[in-house]
C-alpha beads as a LAMMPS data file, in Angstrom:
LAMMPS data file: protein, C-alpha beads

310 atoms
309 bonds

1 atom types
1 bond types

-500.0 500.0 xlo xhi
-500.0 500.0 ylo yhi
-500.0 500.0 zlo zhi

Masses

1 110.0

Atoms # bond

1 1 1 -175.393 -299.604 465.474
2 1 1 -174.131 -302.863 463.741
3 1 1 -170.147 -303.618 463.567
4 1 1 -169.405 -303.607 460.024
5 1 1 -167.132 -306.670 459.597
6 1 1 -164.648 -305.186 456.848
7 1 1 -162.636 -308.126 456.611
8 1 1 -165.729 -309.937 455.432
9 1 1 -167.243 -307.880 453.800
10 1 1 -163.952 -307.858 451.079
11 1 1 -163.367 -311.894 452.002
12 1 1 -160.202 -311.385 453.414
13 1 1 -158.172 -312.674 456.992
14 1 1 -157.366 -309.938 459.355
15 1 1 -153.328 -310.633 458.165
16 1 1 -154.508 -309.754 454.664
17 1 1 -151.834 -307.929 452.792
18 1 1 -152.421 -304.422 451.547
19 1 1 -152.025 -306.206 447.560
20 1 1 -154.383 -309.041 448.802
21 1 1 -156.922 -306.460 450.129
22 1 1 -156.230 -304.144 446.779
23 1 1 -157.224 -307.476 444.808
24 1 1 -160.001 -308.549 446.651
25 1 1 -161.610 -304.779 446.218
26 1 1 -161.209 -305.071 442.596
27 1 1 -162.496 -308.506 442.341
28 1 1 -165.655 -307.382 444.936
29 1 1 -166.366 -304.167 443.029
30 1 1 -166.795 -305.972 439.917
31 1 1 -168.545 -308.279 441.613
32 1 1 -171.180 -305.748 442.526
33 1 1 -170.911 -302.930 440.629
34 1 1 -173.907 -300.680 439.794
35 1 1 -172.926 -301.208 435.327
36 1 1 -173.513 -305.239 435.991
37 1 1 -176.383 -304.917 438.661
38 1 1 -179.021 -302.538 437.143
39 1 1 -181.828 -301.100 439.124
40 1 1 -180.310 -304.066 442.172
41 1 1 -180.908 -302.324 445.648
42 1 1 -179.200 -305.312 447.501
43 1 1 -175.632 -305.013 444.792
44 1 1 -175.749 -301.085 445.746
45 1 1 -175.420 -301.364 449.238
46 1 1 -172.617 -304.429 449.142
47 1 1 -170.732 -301.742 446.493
48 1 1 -171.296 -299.135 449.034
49 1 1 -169.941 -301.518 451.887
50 1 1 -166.783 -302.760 449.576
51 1 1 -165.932 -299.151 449.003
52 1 1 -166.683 -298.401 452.351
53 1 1 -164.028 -301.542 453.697
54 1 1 -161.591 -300.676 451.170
55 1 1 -161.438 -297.051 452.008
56 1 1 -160.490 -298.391 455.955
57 1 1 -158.498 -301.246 455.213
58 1 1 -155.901 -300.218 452.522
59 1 1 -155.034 -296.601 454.837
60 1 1 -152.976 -298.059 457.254
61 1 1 -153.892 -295.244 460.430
62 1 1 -157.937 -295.749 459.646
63 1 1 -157.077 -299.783 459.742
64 1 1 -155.019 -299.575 462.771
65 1 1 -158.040 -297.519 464.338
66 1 1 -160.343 -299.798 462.881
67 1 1 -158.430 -303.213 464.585
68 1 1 -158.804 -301.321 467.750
69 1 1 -162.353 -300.887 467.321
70 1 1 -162.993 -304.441 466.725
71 1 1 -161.666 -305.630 469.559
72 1 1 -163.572 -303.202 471.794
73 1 1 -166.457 -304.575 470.030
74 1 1 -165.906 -307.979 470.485
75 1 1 -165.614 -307.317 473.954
76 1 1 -168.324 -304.937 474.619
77 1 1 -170.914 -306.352 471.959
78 1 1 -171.728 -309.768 474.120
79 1 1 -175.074 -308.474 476.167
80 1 1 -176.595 -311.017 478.363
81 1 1 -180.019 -310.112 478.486
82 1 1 -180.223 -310.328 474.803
83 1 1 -181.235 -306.914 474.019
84 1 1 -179.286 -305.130 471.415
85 1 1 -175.657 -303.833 472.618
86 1 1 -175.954 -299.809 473.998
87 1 1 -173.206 -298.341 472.126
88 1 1 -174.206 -295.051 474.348
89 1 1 -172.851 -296.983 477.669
90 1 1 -169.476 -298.125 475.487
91 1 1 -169.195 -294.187 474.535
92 1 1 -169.855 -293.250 478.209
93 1 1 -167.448 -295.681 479.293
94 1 1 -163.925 -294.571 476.939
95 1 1 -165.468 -290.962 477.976
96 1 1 -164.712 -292.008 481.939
97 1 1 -161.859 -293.419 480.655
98 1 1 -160.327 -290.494 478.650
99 1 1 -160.727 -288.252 481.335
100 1 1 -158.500 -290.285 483.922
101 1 1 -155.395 -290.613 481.088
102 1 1 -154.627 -290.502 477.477
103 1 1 -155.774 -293.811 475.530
104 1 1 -155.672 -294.369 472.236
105 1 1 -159.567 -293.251 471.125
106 1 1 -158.185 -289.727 472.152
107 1 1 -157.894 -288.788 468.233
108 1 1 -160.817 -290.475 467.588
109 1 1 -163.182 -288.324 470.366
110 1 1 -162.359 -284.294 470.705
111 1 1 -164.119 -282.636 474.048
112 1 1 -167.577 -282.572 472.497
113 1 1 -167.247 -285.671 470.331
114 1 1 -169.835 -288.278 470.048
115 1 1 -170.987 -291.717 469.351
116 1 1 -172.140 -290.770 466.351
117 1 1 -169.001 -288.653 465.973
118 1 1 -167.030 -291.465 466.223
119 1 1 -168.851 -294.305 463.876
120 1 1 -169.824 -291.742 461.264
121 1 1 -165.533 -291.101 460.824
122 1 1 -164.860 -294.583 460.071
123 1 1 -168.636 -296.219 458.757
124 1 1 -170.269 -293.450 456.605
125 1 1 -169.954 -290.298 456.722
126 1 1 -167.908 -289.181 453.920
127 1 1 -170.026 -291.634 452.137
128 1 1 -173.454 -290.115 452.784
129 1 1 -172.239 -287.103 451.324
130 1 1 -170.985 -288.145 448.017
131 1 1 -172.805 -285.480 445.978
132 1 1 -170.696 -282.796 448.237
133 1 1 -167.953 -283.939 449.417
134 1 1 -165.249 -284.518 446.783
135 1 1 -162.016 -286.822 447.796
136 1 1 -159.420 -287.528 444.851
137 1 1 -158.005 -290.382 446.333
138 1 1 -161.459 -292.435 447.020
139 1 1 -162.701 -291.315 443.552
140 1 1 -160.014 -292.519 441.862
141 1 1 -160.023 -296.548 443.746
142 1 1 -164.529 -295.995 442.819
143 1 1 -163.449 -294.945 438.822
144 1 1 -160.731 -297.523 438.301
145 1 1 -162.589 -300.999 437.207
146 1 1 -161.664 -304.417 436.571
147 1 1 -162.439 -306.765 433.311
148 1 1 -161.471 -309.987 432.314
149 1 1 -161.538 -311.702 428.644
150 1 1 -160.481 -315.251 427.618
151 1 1 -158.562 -315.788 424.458
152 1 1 -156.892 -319.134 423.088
153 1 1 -153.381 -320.179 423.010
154 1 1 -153.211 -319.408 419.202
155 1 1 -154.838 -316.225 419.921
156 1 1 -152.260 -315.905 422.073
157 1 1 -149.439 -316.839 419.921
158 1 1 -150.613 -314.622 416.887
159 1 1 -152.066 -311.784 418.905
160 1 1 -155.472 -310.547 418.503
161 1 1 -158.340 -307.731 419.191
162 1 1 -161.213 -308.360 421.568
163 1 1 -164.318 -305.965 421.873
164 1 1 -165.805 -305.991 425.701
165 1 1 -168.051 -304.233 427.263
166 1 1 -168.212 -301.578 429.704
167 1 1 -171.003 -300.596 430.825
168 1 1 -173.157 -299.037 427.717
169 1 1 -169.663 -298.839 425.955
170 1 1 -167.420 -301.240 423.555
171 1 1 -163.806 -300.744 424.214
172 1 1 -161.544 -302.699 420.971
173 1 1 -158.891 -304.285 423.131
174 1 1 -155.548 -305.395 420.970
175 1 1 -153.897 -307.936 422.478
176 1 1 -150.002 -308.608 421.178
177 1 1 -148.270 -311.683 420.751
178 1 1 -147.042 -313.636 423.520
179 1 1 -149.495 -312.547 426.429
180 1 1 -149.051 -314.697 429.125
181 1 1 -151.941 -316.191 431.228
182 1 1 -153.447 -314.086 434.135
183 1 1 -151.444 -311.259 432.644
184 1 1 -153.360 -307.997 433.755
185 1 1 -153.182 -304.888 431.025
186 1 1 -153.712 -301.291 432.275
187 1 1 -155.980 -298.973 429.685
188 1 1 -155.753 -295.653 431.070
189 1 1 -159.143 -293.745 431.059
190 1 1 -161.323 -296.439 430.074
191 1 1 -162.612 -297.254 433.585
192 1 1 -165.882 -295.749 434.944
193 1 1 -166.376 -291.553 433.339
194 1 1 -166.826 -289.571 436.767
195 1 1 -169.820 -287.541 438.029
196 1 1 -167.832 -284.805 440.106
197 1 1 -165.549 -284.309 437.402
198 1 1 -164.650 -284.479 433.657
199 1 1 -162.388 -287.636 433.817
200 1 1 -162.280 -291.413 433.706
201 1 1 -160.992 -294.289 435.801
202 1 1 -158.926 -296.657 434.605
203 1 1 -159.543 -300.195 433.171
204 1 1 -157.457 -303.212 434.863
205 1 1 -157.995 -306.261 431.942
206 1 1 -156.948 -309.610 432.970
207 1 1 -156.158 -312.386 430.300
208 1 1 -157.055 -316.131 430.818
209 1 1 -155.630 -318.344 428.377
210 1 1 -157.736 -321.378 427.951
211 1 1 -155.920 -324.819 427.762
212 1 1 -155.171 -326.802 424.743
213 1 1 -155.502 -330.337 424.562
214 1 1 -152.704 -330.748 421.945
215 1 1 -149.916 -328.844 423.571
216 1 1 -148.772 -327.556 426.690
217 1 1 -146.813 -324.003 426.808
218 1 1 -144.302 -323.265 429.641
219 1 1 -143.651 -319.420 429.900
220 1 1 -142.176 -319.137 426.339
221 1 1 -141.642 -322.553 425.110
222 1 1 -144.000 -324.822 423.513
223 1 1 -144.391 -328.865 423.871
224 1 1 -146.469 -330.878 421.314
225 1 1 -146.587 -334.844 420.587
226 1 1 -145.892 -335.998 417.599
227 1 1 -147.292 -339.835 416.541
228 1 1 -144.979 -341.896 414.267
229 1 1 -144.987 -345.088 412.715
230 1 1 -142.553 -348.017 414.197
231 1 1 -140.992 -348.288 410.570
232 1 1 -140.022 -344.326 410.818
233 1 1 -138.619 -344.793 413.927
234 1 1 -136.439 -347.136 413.221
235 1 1 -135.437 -346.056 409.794
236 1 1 -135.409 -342.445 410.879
237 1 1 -136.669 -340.257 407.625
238 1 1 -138.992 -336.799 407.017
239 1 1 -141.995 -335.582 407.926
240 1 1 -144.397 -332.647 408.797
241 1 1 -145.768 -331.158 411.914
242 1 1 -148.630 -328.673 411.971
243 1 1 -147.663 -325.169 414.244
244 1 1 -148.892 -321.504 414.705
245 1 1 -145.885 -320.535 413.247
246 1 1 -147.092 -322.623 410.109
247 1 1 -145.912 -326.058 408.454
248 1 1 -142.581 -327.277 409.633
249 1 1 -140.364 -330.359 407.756
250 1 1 -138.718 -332.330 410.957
251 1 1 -136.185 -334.977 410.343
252 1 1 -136.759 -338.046 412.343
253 1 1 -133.297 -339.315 413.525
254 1 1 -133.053 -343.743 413.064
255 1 1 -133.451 -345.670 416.058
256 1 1 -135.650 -343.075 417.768
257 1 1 -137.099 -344.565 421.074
258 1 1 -140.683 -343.477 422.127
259 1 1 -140.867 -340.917 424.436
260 1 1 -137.968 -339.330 422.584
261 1 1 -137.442 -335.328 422.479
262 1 1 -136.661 -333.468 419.953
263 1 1 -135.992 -329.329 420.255
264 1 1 -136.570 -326.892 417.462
265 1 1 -134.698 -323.367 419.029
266 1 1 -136.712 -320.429 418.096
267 1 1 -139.890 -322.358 417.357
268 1 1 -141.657 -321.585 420.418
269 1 1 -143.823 -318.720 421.764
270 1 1 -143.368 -315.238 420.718
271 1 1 -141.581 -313.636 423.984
272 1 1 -144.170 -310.416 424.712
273 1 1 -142.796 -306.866 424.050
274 1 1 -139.553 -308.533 422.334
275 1 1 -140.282 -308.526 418.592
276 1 1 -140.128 -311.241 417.018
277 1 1 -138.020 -313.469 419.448
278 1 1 -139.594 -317.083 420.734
279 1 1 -139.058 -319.814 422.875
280 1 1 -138.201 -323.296 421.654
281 1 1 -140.359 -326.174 420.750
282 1 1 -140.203 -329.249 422.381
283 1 1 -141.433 -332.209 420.491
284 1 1 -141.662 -335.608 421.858
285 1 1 -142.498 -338.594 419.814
286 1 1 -145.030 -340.822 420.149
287 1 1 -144.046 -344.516 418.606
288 1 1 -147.309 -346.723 417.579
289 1 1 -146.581 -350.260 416.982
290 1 1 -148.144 -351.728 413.828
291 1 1 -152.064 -353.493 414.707
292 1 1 -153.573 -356.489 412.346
293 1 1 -150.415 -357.919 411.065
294 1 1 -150.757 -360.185 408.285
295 1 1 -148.980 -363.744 408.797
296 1 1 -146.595 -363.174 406.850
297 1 1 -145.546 -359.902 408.905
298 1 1 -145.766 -361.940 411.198
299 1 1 -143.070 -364.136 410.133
300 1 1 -140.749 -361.388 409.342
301 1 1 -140.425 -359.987 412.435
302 1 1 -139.998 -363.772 414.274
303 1 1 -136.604 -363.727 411.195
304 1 1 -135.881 -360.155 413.091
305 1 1 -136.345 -361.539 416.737
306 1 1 -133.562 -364.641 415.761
307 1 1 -131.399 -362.331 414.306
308 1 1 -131.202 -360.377 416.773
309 1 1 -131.421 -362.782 419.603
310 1 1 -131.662 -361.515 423.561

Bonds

1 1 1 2
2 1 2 3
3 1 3 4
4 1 4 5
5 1 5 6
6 1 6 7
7 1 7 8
8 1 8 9
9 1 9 10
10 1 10 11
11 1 11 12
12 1 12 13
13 1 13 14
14 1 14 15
15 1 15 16
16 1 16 17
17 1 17 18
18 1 18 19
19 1 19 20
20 1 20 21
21 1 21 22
22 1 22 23
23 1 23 24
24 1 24 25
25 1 25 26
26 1 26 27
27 1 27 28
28 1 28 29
29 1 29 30
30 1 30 31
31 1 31 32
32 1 32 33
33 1 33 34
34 1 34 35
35 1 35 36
36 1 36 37
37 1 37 38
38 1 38 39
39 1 39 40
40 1 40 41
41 1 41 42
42 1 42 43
43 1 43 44
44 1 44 45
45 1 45 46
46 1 46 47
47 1 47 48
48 1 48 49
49 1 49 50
50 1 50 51
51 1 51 52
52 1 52 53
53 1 53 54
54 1 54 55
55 1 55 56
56 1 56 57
57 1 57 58
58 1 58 59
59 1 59 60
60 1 60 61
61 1 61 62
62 1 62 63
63 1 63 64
64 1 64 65
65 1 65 66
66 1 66 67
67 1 67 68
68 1 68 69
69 1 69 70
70 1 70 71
71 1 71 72
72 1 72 73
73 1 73 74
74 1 74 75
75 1 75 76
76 1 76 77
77 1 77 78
78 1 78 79
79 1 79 80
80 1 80 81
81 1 81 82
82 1 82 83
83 1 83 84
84 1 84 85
85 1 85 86
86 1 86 87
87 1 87 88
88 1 88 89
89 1 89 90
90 1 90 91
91 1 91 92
92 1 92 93
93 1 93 94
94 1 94 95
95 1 95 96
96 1 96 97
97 1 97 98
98 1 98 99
99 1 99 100
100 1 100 101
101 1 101 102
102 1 102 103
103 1 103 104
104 1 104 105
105 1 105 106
106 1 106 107
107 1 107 108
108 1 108 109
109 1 109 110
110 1 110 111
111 1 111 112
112 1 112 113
113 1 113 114
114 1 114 115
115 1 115 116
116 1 116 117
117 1 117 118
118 1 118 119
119 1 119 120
120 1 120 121
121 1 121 122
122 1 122 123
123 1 123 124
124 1 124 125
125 1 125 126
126 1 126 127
127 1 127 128
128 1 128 129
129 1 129 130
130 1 130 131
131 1 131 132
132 1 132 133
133 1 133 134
134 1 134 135
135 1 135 136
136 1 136 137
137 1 137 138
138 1 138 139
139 1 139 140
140 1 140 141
141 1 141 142
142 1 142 143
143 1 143 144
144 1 144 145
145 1 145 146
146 1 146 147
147 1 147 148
148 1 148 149
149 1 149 150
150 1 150 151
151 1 151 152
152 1 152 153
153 1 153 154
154 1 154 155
155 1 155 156
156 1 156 157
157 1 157 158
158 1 158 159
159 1 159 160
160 1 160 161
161 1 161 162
162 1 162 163
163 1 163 164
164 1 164 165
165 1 165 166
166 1 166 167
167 1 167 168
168 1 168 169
169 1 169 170
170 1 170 171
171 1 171 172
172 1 172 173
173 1 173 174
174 1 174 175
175 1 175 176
176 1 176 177
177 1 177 178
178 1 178 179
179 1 179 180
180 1 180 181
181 1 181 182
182 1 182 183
183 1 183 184
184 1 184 185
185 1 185 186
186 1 186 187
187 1 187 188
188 1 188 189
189 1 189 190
190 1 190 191
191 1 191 192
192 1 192 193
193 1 193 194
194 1 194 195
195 1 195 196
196 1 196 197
197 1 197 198
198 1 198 199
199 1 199 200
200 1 200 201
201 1 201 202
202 1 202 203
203 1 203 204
204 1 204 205
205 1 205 206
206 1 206 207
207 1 207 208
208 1 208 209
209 1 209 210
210 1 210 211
211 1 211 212
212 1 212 213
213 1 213 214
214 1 214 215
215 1 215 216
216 1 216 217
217 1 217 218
218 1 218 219
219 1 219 220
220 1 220 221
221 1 221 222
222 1 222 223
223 1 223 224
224 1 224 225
225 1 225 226
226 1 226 227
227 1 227 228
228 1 228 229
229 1 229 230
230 1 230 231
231 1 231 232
232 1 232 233
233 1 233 234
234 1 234 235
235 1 235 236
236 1 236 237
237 1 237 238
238 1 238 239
239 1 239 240
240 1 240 241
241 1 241 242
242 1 242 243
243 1 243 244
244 1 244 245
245 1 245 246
246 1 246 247
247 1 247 248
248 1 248 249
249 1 249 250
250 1 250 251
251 1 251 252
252 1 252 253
253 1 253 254
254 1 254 255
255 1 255 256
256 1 256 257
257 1 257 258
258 1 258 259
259 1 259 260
260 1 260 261
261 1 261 262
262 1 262 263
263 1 263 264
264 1 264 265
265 1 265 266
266 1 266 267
267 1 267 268
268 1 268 269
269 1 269 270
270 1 270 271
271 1 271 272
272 1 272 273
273 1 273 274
274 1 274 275
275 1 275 276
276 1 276 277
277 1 277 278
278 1 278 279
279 1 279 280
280 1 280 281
281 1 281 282
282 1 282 283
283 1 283 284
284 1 284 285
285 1 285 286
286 1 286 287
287 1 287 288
288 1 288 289
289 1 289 290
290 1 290 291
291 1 291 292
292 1 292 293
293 1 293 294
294 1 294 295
295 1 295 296
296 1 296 297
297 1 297 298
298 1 298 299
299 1 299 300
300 1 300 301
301 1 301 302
302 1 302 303
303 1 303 304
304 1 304 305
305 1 305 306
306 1 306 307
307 1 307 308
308 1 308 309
309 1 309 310
């Protein structure tokens, strides 16, 4: 009999969290699952093993059994001849044990418990038995799936509907304005359709936003460059800027330094789930000196430099 490393198996630390552990399931199971690994032996049995570890790890009294197990193991599994480790002789041993004084395997061994008893309670049992054994809780962690879609930041801003696929089926996802990145979306009943009984899982969809090279959004506000002339920055004067909220007429104020920032209130992102309420924009400017001056340009700006002298 092998030790099943559960920790491993789900990539986690033995200080693992029970959210950590619930995430790295979901990410595993995807990972593996039978609906992205068709007619793949190998992917069944790691999907096996991740429900298997999961089942363990996230009840707290099967973990705490489990730790105790792995440190027996550890102990008991180093055999110097080299031969494979006689998990009878452990058994026999606890047995002596038991008998002298209460330990903790006591729940794990009755009077005529076994080896087999013992491993099949924690490593397979209720799993080899799938097709009769029914348990709510497990089905419902093996139903529920996990998806992921990517969407831009205007996509973002304006909402939008995805189609994805699960399985043999297209689920039309609507996303509303103002999703935030790594956001994760429940859709209740649209995880895997169960064999025991007539029901569904449920579908856990996380959002990734992907990055814009223009502008840079900070939970609901927005920040965008802007490019203008020397001669509008000193003069101050109108002009336009191009946003997902359309067109926009910005007023330049004279004697604007580069690097400036400007704020537009309500100009931002839409803020999800609150109508139509947004963030600010942030606009900074962006000052380009004039290139290829002509000599008399030139000249000008030396009559600027000695009228304004240092």
């Amino acid at each position: 009999m092998d030790f099943k490393d559960y920790y491993k198996i789900l990539g986690v630390s033995k200080t693992a969290t029970p959210e950590e552990i619930k995430k790295a399931y979901r990410k595993m199971a995807m990972k593996y699952h039978p609906d992205k690994n068709p007619d793949n032996k190998d992917a069944e049995n790691s999907f096996k093993d991740i429900q298997e570890a999961n089942d363990v790890l996230s009840d707290p009294k099967k973990k705490k059994k489990y730790d105790d197990l792995g440190s027996s193991w550890n102990q008991y599994s180093t055999n110097p001849s080299g031969q494979d480790f006689d998990w009878s002789q452990w058994f026999a041993q606890k047995q002596n044990a038991r008998r002298k004084t209460t330990n903790k395997y006591d729940d794990f061994f009755g009077e005529t418990g076994s080896a087999n008893d013992f491993f099949d309670k924690i490593f397979g049992n209720r799993y080899k038995n799938q097709s009769t054994q029914k348990n709510p809780k497990r089905e419902a962690e093996v139903l529920d799936i996990t998806h992921t879609v990517d969407i831009s930041i205007e996509e973002a801003f304006n909402g939008t509907t995805k189609q994805i696929l699960i399985g043999e089926e297209k689920i039309e996802i609507k996303l509303k304005p103002g999703i935030n990145d790594k956001q994760t979306l429940k859709l209740t009943g649209k995880g895997t359709k169960s064999t025991l009984e007539n029901r569904s899982g449920d579908l856990f969809l996380t959002v990734y936003i992907k990055p814009n090279s223009k502008l840079v959004r900070k939970e609901n506000d927005l920040y965008i460059d802007l490019t203008i002339d020397l001669y509008k920055a000193i003069l101050g004067g109108a002009t336009k800027i191009k946003t997902f909220g359309g067109t926009i007429k910005l007023n330049i104020p004279k004697e604007s330094q580069n690097g400036k920032i400007l704020k537009i209130t309500g100009m931002g992102f839409p803020i999800y789930n609150q109508n139509d309420k947004k963030g600010d924009l942030y606009i900074t400017l962006q000052v380009k000196l004039p290139e290829n001056l002509t000599d008399e340009e030139v000249e000008l700006f030396k009559e600027l430099k000695k009228l304004r002298p240092a």
